[in-house]
N, C-alpha and C positions, 0 to 999 in steps of 0.2 A: 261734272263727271261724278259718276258714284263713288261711293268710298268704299277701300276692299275691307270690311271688317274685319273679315276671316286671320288677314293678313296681319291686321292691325293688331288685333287681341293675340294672337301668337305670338306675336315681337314684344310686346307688353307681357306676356307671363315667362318671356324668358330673360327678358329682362329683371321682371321680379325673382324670378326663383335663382337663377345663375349669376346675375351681378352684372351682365353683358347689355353693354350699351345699343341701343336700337339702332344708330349710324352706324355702329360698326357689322350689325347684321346685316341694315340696308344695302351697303357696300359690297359684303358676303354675295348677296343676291342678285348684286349686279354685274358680278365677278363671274356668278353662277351662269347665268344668262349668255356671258360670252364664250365662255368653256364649253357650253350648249351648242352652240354657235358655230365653233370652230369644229366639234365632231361632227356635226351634221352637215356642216356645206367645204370641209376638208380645211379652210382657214379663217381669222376672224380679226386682221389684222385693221380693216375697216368700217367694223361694227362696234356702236356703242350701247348700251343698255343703262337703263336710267329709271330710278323708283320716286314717283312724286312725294315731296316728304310728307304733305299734307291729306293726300286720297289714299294712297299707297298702291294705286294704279303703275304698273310698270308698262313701259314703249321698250320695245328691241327696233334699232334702226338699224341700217349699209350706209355707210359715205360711196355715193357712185358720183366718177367725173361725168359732165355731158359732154358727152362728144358725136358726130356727123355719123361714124362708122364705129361701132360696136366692135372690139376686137376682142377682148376680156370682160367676159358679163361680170364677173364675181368685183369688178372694180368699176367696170363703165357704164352708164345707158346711154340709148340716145335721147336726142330730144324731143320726139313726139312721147315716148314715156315718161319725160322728165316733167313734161309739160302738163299730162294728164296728175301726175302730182302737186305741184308748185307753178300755174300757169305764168308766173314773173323769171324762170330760170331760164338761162340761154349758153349757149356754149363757153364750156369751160368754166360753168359753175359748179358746185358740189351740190346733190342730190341726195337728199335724206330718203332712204326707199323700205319704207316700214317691213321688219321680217316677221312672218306669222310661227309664235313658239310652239301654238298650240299645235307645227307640222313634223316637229322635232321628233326624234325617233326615240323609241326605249333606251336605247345606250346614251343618247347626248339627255334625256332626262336624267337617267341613273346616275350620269358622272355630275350633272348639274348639283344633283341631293347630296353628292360627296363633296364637293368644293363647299359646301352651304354648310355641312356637317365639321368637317378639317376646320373649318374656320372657328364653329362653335367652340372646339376640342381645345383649340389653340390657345383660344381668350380666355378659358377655364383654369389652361395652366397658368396664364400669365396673370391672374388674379389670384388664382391662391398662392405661388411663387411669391406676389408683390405682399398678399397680406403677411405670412411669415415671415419675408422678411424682413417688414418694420419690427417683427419679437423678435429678432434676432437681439442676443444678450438678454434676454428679459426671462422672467418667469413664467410659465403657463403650468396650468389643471392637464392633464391628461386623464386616460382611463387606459388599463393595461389590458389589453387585448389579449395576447397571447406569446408564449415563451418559439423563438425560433433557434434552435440552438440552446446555447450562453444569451444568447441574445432577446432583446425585450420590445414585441410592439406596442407603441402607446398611441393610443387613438387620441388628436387635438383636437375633435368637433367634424373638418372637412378632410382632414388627410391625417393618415400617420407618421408617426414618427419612430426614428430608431434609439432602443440604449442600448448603445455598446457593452461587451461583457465587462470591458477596462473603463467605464465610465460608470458601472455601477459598484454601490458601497459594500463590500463584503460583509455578507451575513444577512443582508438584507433580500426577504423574499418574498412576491408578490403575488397574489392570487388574480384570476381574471376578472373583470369589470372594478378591482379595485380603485379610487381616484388618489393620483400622488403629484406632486409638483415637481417640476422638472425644467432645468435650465437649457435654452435651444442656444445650442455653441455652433452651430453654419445650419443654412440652408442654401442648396444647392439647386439651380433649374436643369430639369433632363427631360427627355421626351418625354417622361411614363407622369411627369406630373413632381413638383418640388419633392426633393429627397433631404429630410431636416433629420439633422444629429442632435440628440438631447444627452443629457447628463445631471447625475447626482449626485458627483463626489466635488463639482467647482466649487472654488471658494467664492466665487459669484453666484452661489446659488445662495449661500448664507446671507451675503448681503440684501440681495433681492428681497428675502425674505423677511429680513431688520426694515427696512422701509414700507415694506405691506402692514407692517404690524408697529411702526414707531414712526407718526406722525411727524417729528420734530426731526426724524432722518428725513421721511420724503418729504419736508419742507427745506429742506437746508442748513436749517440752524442746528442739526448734528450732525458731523461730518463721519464716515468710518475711512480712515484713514489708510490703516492696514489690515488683512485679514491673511493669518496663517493656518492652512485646515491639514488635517488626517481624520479622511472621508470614515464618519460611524463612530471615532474615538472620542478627538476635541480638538475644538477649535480654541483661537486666540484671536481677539481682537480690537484695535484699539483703535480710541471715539475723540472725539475733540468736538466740543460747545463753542459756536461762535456767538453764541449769548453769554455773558458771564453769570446770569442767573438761574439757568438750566444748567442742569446740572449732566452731561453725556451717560456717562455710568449709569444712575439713576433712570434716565429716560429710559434706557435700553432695558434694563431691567424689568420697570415697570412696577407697580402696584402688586405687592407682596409676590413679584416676579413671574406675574401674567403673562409681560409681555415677551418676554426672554422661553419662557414653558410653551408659550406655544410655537417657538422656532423650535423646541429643544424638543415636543412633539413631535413634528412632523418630518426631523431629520429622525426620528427614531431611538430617540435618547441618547445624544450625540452633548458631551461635554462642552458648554461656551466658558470661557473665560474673558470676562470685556476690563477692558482696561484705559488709565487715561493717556491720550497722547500727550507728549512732550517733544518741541523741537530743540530740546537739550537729550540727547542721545544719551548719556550717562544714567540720565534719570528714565529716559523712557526706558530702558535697559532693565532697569531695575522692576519698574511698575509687569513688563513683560514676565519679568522671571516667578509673577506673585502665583501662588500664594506665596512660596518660598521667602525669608527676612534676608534683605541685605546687610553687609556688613557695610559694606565701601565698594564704587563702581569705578572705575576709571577707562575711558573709551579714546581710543583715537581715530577721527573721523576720518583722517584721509585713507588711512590703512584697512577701516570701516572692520576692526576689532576693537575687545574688550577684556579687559581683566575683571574679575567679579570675584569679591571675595564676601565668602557668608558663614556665618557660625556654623559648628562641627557637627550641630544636633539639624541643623537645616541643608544638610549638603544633599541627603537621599533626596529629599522633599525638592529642589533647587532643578535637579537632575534630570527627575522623577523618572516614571516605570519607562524602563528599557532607553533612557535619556528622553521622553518624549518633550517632557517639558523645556528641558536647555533647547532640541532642535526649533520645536516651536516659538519660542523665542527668538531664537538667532534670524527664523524667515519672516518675524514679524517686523523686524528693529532692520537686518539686512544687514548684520554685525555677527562679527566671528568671536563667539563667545565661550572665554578660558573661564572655567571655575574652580575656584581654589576652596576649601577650608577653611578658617584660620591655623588650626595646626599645621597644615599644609602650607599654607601663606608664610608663618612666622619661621616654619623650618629651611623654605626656602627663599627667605631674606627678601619674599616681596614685600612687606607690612615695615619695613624699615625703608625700602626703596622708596615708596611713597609718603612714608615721613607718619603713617599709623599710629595713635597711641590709644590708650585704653579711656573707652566711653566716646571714641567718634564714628560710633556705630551710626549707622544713617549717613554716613558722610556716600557724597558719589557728584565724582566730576569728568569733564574733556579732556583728556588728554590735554588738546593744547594750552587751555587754560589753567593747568595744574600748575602752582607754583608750590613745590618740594618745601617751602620754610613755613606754606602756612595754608594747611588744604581748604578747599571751596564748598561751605555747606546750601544743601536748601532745609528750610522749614517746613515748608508743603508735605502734606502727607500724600504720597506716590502709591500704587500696586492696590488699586481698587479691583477688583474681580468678581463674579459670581461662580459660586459652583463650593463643592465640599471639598476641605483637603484631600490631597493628594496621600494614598499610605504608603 
């Protein structure tokens, strides 16, 4: 039998251009066929339609019983026509009785090209649905289309996406066709085609961005453990090295702070501050609170507070502008954190409570493991950071 080209190379470039599998339009078409079918002869509850996968020749058939006396054509023949079909058929067998499409009216055409079409439409959303949804949490390029509202289209390549007016960084303002990155936080499927929510204030947008640009994060061997943001100002964030010989800090920073400048670029000159993790709370406390100098930390974990005491020239600095830095700390550590003075401290008999004396600056322990007769130092130098002090 010949082969329908025509047929063939159409399924074949929409396949190539839309992503849409050939079986599943073949199916489409054989769907169509019956839909056809059912306008034109009133029902089509025993007609099949069938695309050969190899020609692409399509059969439309009727299952007719054979029966002596004809009572329901649209279900029954008899047997001298059953015969003139299939001369081996005899009573009470089924009767394939070929329908001719090409007698089908303009309307069972025109609804056939919509069932064919509906189906296209469908597959289109269910693949670009599927592909956004594996970036969900992930970072993508956009291009900014246009202002709707507060609100901001960002074109992904095959569909847009939304930033909300509360998911963008204040102050920050974009022009059309500019390209920015942009974290997709859901995507949603709805008739009109996936409806994806992006954002550029997450603190997941920071990370994403630490692993595009810090190998040793997208390999595993530096972990970001915690990340505390206020979207445009600064961040805090802190690293742990499952190498002992990589250094976290360093990695992230990068080569006279390449790697760290270009997150710090394209968040818009947005303050990082990295730091090392500690699963001694006391000390990660302290490294959190840097730049600012500790005097003495003491944490207690189950209460998941802190007492922090730091010299009198470092308390602004400790605080910093409008508290930013004590909150940022507190969301990085997950610790409710007091900060004292020392003059503060000594007038209010905490620096005796804890058993304080002059030159155990650097001192910082757990709570529970505080022992009052004789406090618990480390050696380790704590409170690595990038960025300028704070004034």
């Amino acid at each position: 039998m010949k082969e329908n080209k025509e047929l063939k190379e159409a399924l074949e470039l929409l396949e190539k251009e839309k992503d849409i599998s050939k079986e599943v339009l073949l199916e489409a078409i054989e769907n169509s066929l019956i839909q056809a079918c059912k306008t034109h002869f009133g029902k089509a509850d025993n007609v099949k339609a069938m695309v050969d996968r190899e020609t692409y020749n399509f059969t439309v058939y009727a299952e007719r019983e054979v029966v002596e006396e004809v009572e329901d054509p649209a279900l029954q023949i008899s047997l001298d026509e059953a015969r003139e079909i299939d001369p081996r058929l005899g009573i009470g067998d089924i009767a394939q009785v070929p329908v001719k499409s090409k007698e089908f009216g303009r309307i069972a055409t025109q609804n056939a090209k919509n069932v064919i079409l509906q189906k296209i439409r469908e597959e289109e959303r269910r693949i670009l649905f599927s592909q956004y949804y594996e970036k969900e949490r992930e970072v993508v390029t956009g291009i900014v289309q246009r202002y709707l509202g507060r609100n901001i289209s960002i074109n992904l390549g095959k569909v847009d996406a939304m930033l909300n007016e509360n998911e963008q960084v204040k102050g920050e303002v974009f022009k059309p066709t500019e390209r920015i990155k942009v974290y997709i936080l859901e995507v949603k499927d709805t008739t009109k085609g996936p409806r994806i929510l992006v954002s550029r204030t997450h603190p997941e947008l920071v990370k994403r961005l630490f692993e595009s640009e810090v190998a040793e994060v997208k390999d595993g061997i530096v972990e970001i453990k915690s990340i505390a943001r206020e979207a445009g100002s600064r961040t805090k964030m802190a690293v742990y090295s499952n190498d002992p010989n990589v250094d976290p800090v360093g990695a992230c920073v990068g080569v006279n702070g390449a790697r760290v400048n270009a997150v710090v670029e394209e968040l818009r000159g947005e303050k990082i501050d990295i730091i090392n993790w500690s699963d001694n709370s006391a000390l990660l406390i302290e490294n959190a609170l840097s730049p600012a100098k500790v005097i003495c930390v003491v944490a207690d974990d189950e209460e998941k507070s802190a007492q922090v005491i730091v010299p009198d020239y470092q308390l602004s600095l400790a605080i910093g502008k409008e508290g930013q830095n004590a909150r940022l700390a507190a969301r990085l550590t997950g610790f409710k954190i007091d900060i004292k003075s020392e003059t503060q401290a000594r007038e209010s008999g905490l620096l005796e409570e804890i058993g304080y004396e002059e030159g155990m600056e650097g001192e910082y322990d757990s709570y529970e493991d505080y022992d009052y007769d004789d406090g618990y130092g480390y050696e380790e130098d704590g409170g690595e950071y990038y960025e300028e002090p704070q004034e």
